[in-house]
Every structure is written in structure tokens, then in C-alpha cells.
C-alpha positions as CSV (number, residue, x, y, z in Angstrom):
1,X,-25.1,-2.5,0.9
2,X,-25.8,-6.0,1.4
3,X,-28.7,-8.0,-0.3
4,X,-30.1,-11.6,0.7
5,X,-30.6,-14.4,-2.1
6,X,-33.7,-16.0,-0.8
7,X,-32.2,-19.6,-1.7
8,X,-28.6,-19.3,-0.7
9,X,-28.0,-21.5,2.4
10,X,-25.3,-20.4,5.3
11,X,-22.0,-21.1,4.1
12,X,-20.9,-24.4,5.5
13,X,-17.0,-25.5,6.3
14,X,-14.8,-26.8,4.1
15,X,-14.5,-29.3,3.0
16,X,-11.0,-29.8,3.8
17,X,-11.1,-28.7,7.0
18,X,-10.4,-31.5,9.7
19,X,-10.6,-29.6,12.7
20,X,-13.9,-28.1,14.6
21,X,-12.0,-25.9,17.0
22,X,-8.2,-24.7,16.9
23,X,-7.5,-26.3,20.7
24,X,-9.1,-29.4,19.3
25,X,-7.2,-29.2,16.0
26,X,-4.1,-28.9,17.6
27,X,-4.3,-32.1,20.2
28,X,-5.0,-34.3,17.3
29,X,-2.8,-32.8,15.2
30,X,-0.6,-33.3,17.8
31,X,-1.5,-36.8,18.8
32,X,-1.4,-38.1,14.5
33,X,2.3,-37.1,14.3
34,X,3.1,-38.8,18.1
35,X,1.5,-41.6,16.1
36,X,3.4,-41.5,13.1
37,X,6.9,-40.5,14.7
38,X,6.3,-44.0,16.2
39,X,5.5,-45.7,13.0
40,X,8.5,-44.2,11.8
41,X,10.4,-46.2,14.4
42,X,8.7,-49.4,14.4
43,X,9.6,-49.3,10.7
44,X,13.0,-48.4,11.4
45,X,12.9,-52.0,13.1
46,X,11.2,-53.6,10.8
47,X,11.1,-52.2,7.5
48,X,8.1,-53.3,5.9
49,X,6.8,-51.2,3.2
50,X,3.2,-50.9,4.9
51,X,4.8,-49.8,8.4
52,X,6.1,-46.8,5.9
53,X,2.7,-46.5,4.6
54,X,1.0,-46.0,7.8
55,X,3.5,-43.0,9.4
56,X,2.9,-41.3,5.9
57,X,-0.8,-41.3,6.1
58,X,-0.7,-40.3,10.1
59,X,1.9,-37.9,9.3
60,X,-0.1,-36.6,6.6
61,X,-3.1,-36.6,8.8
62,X,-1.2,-34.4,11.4
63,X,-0.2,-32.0,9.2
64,X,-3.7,-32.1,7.9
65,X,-5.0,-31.2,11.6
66,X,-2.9,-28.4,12.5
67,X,-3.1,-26.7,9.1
68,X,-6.8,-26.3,9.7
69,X,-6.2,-25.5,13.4
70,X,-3.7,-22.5,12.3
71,X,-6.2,-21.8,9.7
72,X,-9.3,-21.4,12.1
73,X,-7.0,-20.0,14.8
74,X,-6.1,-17.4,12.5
75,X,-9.7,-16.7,11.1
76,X,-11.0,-15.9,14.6
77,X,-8.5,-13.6,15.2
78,X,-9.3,-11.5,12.0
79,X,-12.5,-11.5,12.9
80,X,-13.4,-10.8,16.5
């Protein structure tokens, strides 16, 4: 038994997730931690606290991305 609110609006994403699609989610996923696994080594060679800074926030990023890419990958399984 289901019954429509005549103001609800269609549910809209989350607002934590990053990723549209899980193929898309993945490559930048992907591509943010290339990015900050090279951070890591150019602050490896010169360790500057803002070269640290900037492989935490595309590692962080990365994660971010394939979190929401498992999470929609996951969601359209349970459901079709």
C-alpha cells in the first residue's frame, strides 16, 4: 500500500556522493590516488608540509570517489 504526498519532491542524491555513475566513479577514483601516490613522492623529495597536504586531500578525494562508486555499484545490483 503505497500513498503519494502531493508536496514531496523525488529523492535527490546525496549529498556525499561524488560519483554519477560506478565506471565513472571508479576512473577518478582511480586517477585522485595516481595523483596523490605522486604527491606522496614529490614530498618524499622535498618535504614541505603543503606537498603533505595536497596527497592527503587527493587521497582523500580518491577514497571519497570509489566509496560512492562501490556504493552505487552496489545499489544497482540490489535493485535490478
Amino acid at each position: 500500500m503505497s500513498a503519494k504526498i502531493a508536496y514531496m519532491k523525488p529523492a535527490k542524491n546525496p549529498w556525499w556522493q561524488t560519483a554519477k555513475t560506478p565506471k565513472r566513479g571508479f576512473i577518478t577514483g582511480g586517477v585522485w590516488l595516481f595523483l596523490a601516490a605522486a604527491w606522496v613522492l614529490v614530498a618524499v623529495g622535498d618535504p614541505t608540509p603543503w606537498h603533505w597536504g595536497f596527497a592527503a586531500v587527493w587521497a582523500v578525494g580518491g577514497v571519497g570517489n570509489l566509496v560512492s562508486a562501490v556504493l552505487l555499484r552496489r545499489r544497482q545490483r540490489d535493485s535490478g
